[in-house]
N, C-alpha and C positions, 0 to 999 in steps of 0.2 A: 496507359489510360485504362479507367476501368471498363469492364464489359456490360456492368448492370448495376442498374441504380437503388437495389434492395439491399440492406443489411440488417439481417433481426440478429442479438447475441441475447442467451439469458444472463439476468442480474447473477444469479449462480455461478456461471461460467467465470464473469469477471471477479465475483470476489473470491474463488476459487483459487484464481489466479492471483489474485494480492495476497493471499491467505499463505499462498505456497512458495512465494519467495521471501516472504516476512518471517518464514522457520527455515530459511538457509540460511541464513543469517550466522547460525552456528549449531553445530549436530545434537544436540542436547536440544535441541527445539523441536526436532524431526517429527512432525507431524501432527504438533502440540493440541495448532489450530483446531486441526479435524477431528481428534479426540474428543476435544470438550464440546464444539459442534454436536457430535454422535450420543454423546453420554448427556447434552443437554435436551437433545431433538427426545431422547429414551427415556429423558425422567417428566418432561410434559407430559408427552406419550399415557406416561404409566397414570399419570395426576389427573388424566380425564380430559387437558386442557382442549379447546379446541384446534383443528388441524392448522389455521393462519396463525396463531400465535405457538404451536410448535416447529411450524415452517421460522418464523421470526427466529425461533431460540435457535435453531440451529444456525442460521446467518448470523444471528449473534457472536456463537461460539466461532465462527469460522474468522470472526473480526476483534473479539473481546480484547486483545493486548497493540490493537491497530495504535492507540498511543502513545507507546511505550518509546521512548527516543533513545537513548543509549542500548547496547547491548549490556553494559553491568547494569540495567534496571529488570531488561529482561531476564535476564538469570538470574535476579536476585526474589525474582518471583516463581521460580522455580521451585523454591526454599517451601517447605510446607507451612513450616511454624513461622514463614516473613511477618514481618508487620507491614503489610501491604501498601505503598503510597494510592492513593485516589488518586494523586492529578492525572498520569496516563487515561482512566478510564474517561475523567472529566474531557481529556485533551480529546477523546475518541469520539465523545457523543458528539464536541463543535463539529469537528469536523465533518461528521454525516448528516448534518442538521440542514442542512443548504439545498439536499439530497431527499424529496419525498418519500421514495421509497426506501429510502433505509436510516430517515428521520427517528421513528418508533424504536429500531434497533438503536441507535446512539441510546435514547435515555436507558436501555437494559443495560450498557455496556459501562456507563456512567457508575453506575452503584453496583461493578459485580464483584466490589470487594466489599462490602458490609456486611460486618459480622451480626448474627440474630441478634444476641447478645438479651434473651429471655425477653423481646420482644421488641427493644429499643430499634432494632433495627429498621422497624416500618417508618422509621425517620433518617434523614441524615443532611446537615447542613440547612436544615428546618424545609426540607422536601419528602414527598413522599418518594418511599424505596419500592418501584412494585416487585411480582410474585418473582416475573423473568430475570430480574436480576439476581433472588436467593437462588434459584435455579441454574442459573449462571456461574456462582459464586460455588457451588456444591462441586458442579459439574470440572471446573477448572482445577479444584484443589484431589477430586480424584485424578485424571490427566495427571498432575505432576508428582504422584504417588506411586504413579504407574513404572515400571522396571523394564527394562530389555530381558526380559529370560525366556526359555522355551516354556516350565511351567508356570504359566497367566493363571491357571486355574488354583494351582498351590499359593499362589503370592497372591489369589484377591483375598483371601481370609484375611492377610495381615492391611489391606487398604479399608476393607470392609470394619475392623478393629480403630481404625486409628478414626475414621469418618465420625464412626457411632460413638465415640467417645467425646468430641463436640457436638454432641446433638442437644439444643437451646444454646448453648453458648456463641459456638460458632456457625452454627447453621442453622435454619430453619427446620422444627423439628418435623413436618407434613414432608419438608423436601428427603430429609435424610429416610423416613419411611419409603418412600418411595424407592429411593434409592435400595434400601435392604432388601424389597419386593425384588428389584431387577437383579441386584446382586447373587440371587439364585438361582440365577439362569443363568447358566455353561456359556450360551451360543455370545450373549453380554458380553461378557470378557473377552471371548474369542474372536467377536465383531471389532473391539474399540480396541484390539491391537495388531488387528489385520492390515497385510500392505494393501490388500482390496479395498481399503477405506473411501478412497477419494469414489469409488462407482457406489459404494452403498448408499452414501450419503446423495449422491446423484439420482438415484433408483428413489430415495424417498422427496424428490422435490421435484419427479421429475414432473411433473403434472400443475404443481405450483408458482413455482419460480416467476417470476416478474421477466417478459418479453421483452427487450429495448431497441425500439427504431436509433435511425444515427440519430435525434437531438439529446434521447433519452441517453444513448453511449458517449455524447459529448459532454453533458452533465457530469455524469458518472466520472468521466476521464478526467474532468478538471477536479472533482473531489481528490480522487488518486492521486494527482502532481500536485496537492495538497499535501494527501499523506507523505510521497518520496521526500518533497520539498520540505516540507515545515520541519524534518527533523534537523535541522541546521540552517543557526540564522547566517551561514556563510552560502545555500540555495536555496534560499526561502522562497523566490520567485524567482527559480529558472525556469521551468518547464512552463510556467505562463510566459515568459518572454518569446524561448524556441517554438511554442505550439504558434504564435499571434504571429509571428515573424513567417514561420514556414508557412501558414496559411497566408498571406499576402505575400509571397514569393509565388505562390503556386497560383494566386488570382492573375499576379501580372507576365506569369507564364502562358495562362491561358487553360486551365485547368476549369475545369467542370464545376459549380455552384457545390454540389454535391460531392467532386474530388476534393476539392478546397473543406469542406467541412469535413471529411476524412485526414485531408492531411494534417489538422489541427489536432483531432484526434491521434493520431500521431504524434506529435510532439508532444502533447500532453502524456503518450506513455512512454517514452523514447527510454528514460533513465528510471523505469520499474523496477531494472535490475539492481538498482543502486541500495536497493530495501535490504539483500546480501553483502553488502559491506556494511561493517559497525560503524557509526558515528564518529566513533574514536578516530578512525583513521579519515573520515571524510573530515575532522577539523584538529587535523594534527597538523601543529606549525611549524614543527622540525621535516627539515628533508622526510621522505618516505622510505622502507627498508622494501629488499626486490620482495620479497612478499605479500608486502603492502602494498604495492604497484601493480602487482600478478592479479593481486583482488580486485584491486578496482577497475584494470583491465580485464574481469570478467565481465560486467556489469551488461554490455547488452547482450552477451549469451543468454543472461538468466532474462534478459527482457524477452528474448526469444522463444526460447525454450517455454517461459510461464506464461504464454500466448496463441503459441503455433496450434495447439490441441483446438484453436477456435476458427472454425472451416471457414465462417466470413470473414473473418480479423487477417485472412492470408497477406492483402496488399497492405494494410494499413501495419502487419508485422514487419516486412519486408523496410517500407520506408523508414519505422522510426527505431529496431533493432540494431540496423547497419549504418548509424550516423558515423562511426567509428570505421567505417570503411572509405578506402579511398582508391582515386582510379588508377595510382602505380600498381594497386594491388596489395601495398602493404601495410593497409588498415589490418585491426582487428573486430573480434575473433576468429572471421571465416577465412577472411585474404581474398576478399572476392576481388576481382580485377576490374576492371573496365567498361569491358562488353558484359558483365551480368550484373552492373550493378546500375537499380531503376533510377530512374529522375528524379522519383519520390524523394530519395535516400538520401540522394547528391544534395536536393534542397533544404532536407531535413539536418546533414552535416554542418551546410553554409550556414544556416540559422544556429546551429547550435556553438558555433566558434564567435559566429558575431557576436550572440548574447553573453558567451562567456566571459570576453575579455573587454565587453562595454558596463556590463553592468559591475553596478558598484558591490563589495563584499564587506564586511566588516573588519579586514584588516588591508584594505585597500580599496584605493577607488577606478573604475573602472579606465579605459584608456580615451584619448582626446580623440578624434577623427582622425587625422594623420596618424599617431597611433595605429589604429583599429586599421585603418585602409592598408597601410603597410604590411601588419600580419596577414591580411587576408593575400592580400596579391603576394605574398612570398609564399604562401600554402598554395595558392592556383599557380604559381611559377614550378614549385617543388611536384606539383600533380597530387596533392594533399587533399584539392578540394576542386570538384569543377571549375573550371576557367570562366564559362559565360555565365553561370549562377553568382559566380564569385561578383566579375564585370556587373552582372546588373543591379544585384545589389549596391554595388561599390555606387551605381550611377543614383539610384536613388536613395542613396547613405542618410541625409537629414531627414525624408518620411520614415524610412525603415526605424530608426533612432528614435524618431520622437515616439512612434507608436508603441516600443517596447518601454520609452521612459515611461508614456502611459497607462499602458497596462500594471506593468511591475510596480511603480506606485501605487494603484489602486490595490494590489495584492497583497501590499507591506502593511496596508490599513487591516486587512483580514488578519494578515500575521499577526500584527498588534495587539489586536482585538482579543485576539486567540491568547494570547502570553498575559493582556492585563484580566482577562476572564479568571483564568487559571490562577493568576497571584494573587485575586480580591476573593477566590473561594480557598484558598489553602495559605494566604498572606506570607507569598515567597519573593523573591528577587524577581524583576521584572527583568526578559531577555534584552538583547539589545535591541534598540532600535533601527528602521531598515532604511535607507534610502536611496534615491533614484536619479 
C-alpha cells in the first residue's frame, strides 16, 4: 500500500522515457530522438523564437518518428536522400491530439517531412505547414547525417556541405541560416553528440516542462498504450484492457481511490517495453526463433529500466514492470520470488493473462469462459499466477469480461479512426478491422 497520496512526474520525464525505448528498438537509432530534440531546441534558440515554442520543438524532436510502426520504416528514414512517407508523422500528431499538452506538438510532428521545395511547402495536403515543423524537418535530416567518430568537428564540414546544398529546395532557406550560424560553433557538434545528452536537454527544460498530478499522468499513460498498442492491429487494445482490468481488481481488493488510479496507470505502461521489439516479430505467424523469444522476453526490463530514473513512478514501476514475474520465482527478467514480489504485480499479471487469451486478435478469436478459467487455474495451480487473484477473478469472470469487452471496443473505434484518418489523407489500404 502506498504511503502518500501525492505524485507530481514532469511531461519531460515521461516522454523522455518513451523517447528512449522507441531508439532501442535497434542500435542505429541510438539516441536519434535527442539529437534532433537538441539540434531543434538550437535552431529556435538561434531564430529568436520564443522560449514556449523552443521548449515545444524540443519535445517535438524527442517524439518526431513516435509514428513510425515497423522498424524497416524506421531505418528506412535514416536514409538521407529517402522519400520520406508522411503517414508516420500524420499517425504521430492523432495520436497526441487527445492529449492537451502535447496537442500543439502533434501538428509540428505531422509535417516534419515537408520539403520547402521554393516555397510550396507553406502548404501540404491543402493545410498550413508551420515554422516548427521546417525546423523539425532540418533538425532531423542533420541527426541522421551524423557519424560515430571521434572527429565530430572534422565530419560537421561534410553535414554542414550536404545541408547547404538543399537550401530552398529541401529546406527552409531562414532555417538552413540559422543552422550555418550554429554550425560554427565547436561546443554545437560537441553537445549533439554527447553521451551527456539526456541532462543537457534536462538542464534546458528544467524550469519549463509541464508538471502532472495522477489525472494529468493517467491521460498521458493512456496516450502511450496507444502509442505501444496501435503499432499492431494484433494489440491494438491490450494495454486498455490489462490497465481497466487491473484497476478493478485492485478496487475489489480494496485498494485506495487513489491506489486504484495508479494501478491503472500501471497497466496502461506495463508493455512500454515492447517499443524495443520490432513489429516484425511482434506479428510473425511462424513459430519464433530463441532470439526472437530472448527479445520479447526483454520487454519489461526495458519497461523498467526506462522508468525507474522517475522517483515517484517507484510503485507504480514495481507493479506493472514485473507482470512477467511469478511466485515460483521463475518469471522473468528479475526471478523475483514470492516474498518480494508486491500485490500490485500479482494483480497486474492476473489482468494481463486474462486479457490476453479473452480478447480477440486478428488471427484468432479470443477463448470461451471455460476456456479462459481453465488456463488461469492451471497457472495458479503451477504458481504462475496468484491463487486468490486468480480465484477472485475466476469468481467475478462475467463483470471482469464484459468490462474489458467494453472498454476494448470502444478503443477499436480509436484504432479505426486512426487507420481510416491515415488512408483518406495518403488513400492507402485500410488496416484491419478490430473486434471484441
Amino acid at each position: 500500500m502506498l504511503t502518500t497520496n501525492r505524485i507530481h512526474v514532469t511531461l519531460f520525464d515521461l516522454v523522455t522515457s518513451l523517447s528512449d525505448v522507441t531508439d532501442l528498438v535497434n542500435p542505429a537509432l541510438d539516441d536519434h530522438h535527442k539529437r534532433v530534440a537538441y539540434i531543434a531546441y538550437s535552431l529556435a534558440h538561434a531564430m529568436g523564437q520564443a522560449d514556449k515554442d523552443c521548449n515545444d520543438l524540443l519535445m517535438a524532436g524527442m517524439l518526431h518518428d513516435i509514428g513510425a510502426l515497423s522498424l524497416e520504416e524506421k531505418m528506412n528514414m535514416l536514409n538521407f536522400e529517402t522519400v520520406a512517407s508522411h503517414r508516420h508523422g500524420e499517425a504521430g500528431g492523432f495520436l497526441f491530439k487527445s492529449f492537451a499538452p502535447l496537442a500543439g506538438i502533434g501538428e509540428m510532428i505531422i509535417f516534419h517531412h515537408v520539403p520547402w521545395e521554393n516555397g510550396k511547402g507553406t502548404q501540404h495536403n491543402g493545410r498550413e505547414v508551420p515554422l516548427a515543423s521546417h525546423i523539425l524537418h532540418l533538425a532531423d535530416r542533420v541527426a541522421v547525417l551524423l557519424k560515430k567518430t571521434k572527429d565530430i568537428l572534422g565530419h560537421s564540414h561534410d553535414v554542414v556541405r550536404r545541408i547547404e546544398a538543399k537550401s530552398g529546395q529541401e529546406f527552409m532557406p531562414e532555417v538552413v541560416e540559422a543552422f550555418l550560424s550554429l554550425s560554427q560553433k565547436s561546443y554545437f557538434w560537441l553537445d549533439v553528440t554527447s553521451r551527456s545528452l539526456s541532462s543537457l536537454l534536462r538542464r534546458k527544460v528544467s524550469v519549463k516542462s509541464v508538471d502532472l498530478d495522477l489525472n494529468g499522468i493517467t491521460s498521458l499513460a493512456q496516450v502511450f498504450s496507444r502509442v505501444i498498442d496501435f503499432r499492431s492491429s494484433f494489440t491494438a487494445t491490450h494495454s486498455s484492457g490489462v490497465a481497466t482490468i487491473a484497476e478493478a481488481m485492485a478496487h475489489m481488493i480494496g485498494y485506495s481511490e487513489y491506489e486504484c488510479g495508479m494501478m491503472k496507470i500501471a497497466g496502461y505502461f506495463h508493455d512500454l517495453g515492447k517499443l524495443a521489439v520490432p513489429t516484425e516479430i511482434l506479428e510473425k505467424h511462424t513459430p519464433l526463433t530463441k532470439l526472437e523469444t530472448n527479445i520479447i522476453r526483454s520487454h519489461p526490463f526495458y519497461t523498467y529500466r526506462a522508468l525507474e530514473h522517475i522517483e515517484d513512478f517507484s510503485t507504480i514501476i514495481k507493479w506493472g514492470a514485473f507482470h512477467h514475474e511469478t511466485p515460483n520465482g521463475n518469471g522473468y527478467p528479475f526471478n523475483i520470488g514470492r516474498n518480494d514480489l508486491p500485490l500490485g504485480s500479482r494483480i497486474v499479471a492476473v489482468a494481463d493473462v486474462f486479457t490476453a487469451i479473452t480478447e480477440n486478435r486478428p488471427y484468432r478469436l479470443g477463448m470461451d469462459a471455460d476456456q479462459a478459467k481453465s488456463i488461469l487455474r492451471k497457472m495458479a495451480v503451477d504458481d504462475q499466477l496468484d491463487c486468490k487473484i486468480t480465484d477472485l477473478l475466476i469468481h467475478n469472470y462475467q463483470e471482469m469480461n464484459s468490462l474489458r469487452e467494453q472498454v476494448q471496443s470502444d478503443l477499436s473505434g480509436v484504432y479505426t479512426e486512426m487507420q481510416s484518418h491515415l488512408n483518406s489523407v495518403y488513400h492507402t489500404t485500410a488496416a484491419p478491422t478490430l473486434s471484441h
